[in-house]
Phi, psi and omega in degrees: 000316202270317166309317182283345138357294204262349169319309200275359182282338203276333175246029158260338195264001180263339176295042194347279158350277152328310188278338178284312201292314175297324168260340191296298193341304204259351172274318187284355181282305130045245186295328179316296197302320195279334148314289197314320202252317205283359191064027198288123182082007173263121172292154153302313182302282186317021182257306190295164176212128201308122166249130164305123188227162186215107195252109188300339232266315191027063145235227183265332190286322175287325180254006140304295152345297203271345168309292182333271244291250164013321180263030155287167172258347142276044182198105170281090178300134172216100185279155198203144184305156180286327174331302211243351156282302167314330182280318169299298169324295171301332165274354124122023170278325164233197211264316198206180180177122213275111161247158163243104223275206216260129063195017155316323161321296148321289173324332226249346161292300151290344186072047166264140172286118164314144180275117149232160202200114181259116178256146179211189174255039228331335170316324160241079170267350177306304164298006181249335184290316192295321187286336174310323210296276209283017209255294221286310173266010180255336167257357168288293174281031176268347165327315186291315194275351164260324171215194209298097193306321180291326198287326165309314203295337196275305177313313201266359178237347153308302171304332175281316173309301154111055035058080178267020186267120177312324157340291177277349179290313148343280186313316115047249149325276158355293204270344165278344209268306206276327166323319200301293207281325168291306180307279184343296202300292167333292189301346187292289212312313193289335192080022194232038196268009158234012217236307187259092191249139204283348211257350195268352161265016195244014191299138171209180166130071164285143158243148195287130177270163229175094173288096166279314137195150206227154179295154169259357181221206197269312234271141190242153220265346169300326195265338166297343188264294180318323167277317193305299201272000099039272158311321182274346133327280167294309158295348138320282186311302172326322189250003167280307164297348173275311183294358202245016156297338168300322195235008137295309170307334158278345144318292193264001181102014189287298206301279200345316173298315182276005148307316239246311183266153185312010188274127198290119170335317184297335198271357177275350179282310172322290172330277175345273195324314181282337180293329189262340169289300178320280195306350196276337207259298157330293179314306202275314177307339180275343200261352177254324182294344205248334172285345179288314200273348164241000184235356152093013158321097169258156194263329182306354197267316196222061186284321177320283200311276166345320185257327172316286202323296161337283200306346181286301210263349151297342192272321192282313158304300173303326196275341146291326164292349169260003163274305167323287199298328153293353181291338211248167175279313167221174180298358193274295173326327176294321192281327185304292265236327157313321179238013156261308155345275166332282185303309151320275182306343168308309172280348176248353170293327166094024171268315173302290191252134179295112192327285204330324158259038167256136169299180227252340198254328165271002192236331155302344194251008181285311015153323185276006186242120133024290184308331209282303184301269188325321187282324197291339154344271206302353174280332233261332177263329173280357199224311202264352183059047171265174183265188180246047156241335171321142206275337167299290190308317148333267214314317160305341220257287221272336137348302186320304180323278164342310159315288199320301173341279123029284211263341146294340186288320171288334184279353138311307177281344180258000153268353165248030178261319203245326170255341164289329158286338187269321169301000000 
């Protein structure tokens, strides 16, 4: 027993390849997920998360405002005309964006609520939560932290009274001035005046929130990420086995035959590809046809849109399991080097895990992964409802192209390098 034993340890450790693949797999997932969840590598910078601001108000008291703001520590300002925040939103590159409209200055003077007004992306609303978070009490004070915390404090409970006889408002006032001046002398009394600030139980600063875009339909955005990165997941593995029939067929004596015949070598590689573009094309409409009809997605609103995007992300997926398979020698290598591949794009790709909780270094290196391009398709048609003349939308479509191009063309060449030789 312990010989054989130790028989089957000795040709698992000569299996080199194999043996790399069993640790490597789970180390590098690993670490994806211990970026993603564990804050493993997050900087103070890398923390933060850009928020847009567009200040309508432009005066000095406002722009005193986005300084307070700015020294927060999750929250990165980046000012922009509203024009060009809103355009940024609606193309799904950020999330929101803070305006500060025309009488803040006033407002913020008087003890009046402030015009602050958060347009957002309801699509990333967990990042519209964070920024809300760290938003929200910082703008409550800011009356207090830019001018005379007694004279707000008087404004704003004059104003809570809802009072328009100035007499009493007065009165008022007075009587806010002299609580003001008692409470300042207890904390002095007390030792605690670095400790306590009195202006923080007088909090107001609500901001109006603003669906800038919003679903137009049934379909809800947990379920759009779940079938979308799903799919674009799983049809990966799928064409990696439609590729790696090339090297069954060398394996059984197919090609060598069909080497034999007047058939231009090349076109048999061509043969795949459409045979894997089909079934790739097949897979994802049944795999969307089957979400409508039991999870109630809907597909019918944007069917054009929906069949651009497939054929994109089918052409671009095949020509990667038929590039993976010219690569490789046999079949063990295809599968190994296929479910380190996969999985890795899958996870920085945004099938696994929702970018927004990937660190900032990680949501830039997704763009080299297949999943990345396809999914945000599938947000721009079940969720932002763009048509397919949009110009965002274009541009993922034709990325998709561009991969596919690309990975056929090396996969050409290393079929006639690596299999063709082999036979």
């Amino acid at each position: 027993m312990i010989r054989l034993a130790v028989k089957d340890l000795r040709l698992f450790f000569r299996d080199r390849r194999s043996m790399i693949l069993t640790f490597a797999i789970p180390i590098v997932l690993m670490t994806i997920f211990a970026f993603a969840f564990g804050g493993v590598g997050k900087t103070r910078q890398s923390n933060k998360i850009t928020l847009l601001v567009s200040d309508l108000d432009n005066t000095p008291l406002s722009k005193k405002a986005i300084l307070q703001l700015d020294s927060l520590k999750s929250i990165q300002l980046q000012a922009v005309t509203l024009e060009e925040a809103e355009e940024s939103i609606k193309k799904g590159n950020r999330s929101c964006v803070l305006v500060i409209h025309i009488g803040f200055s006033d407002s913020l003077i008087k003890g009046a609520e402030l015009p602050l007004e958060l347009r957002y992306d309801e699509a990333r609303g967990i990042e519209v939560g964070l920024i809300q978070q760290s938003l929200v009490p910082t703008i409550a004070m800011l009356p207090f932290n830019l001018l005379n915390s007694k004279q707000m404090i008087g404004n704003r409970l004059a104003r809570m009274a809802g009072i328009n006889d100035p007499k009493a408002k007065e009165a008022i006032k007075t009587q806010s001035d002299h609580l003001y001046d008692a409470i300042s002398d207890g904390i002095l009394r007390s030792g605690k005046r670095d400790k306590v600030n009195i202006a923080s139980n007088f909090m107001g600063g609500d901001i109006k929130m603003t669906k800038l875009v919003r679903s137009t339909n049934d379909n809800q955005l947990g379920l759009i990420q779940a079938v979308a990165g799903t799919a674009v997941m799983w049809l990966l593995f799928s064409v990696v086995g439609v590729g790696m029939s090339i090297l069954d067929e060398k394996h059984e004596g197919t090609l060598t035959r069909l080497l034999y015949t007047p058939t231009n070598p090349v076109n048999i590689l061509f043969s795949k590809m459409i045979s894997a573009n089909v079934i790739s094309i097949l897979q994802l409409l049944i795999m969307f046809l089957f979400a409508s009809l039991a999870f109630g997605l809907e597909i019918y609103s944007n069917l054009g849109g929906m069949l651009i995007n497939i054929i994109a992300t089918a052409f671009a997926c095949s020509s990667f399991g038929i590039l993976l398979a010219s690569l490789a020698k046999n079949r063990s290598q295809v599968q190994g080097l296929s479910i380190l591949i996969i999985l890795v794009m899958s996870a920085i790709g945004g099938s696994m895990i929702p970018l927004i909780f990937m660190p900032s270094f990680m949501q830039k290196i997704a763009v080299v992964s297949v999943n990345y391009w396809s999914i945000q398709g599938f947000y721009d048609i079940f969720w932002r409802n763009f048509s397919i003349f949009n110009p965002t939308f274009i541009s993922r479509i034709s990325v998709l192209i561009l991969i596919g191009i690309i990975l056929n063309i090396l996969a050409v060449i290393m079929f006639k390098k690596n299999i063709l030789k082999l036979t």
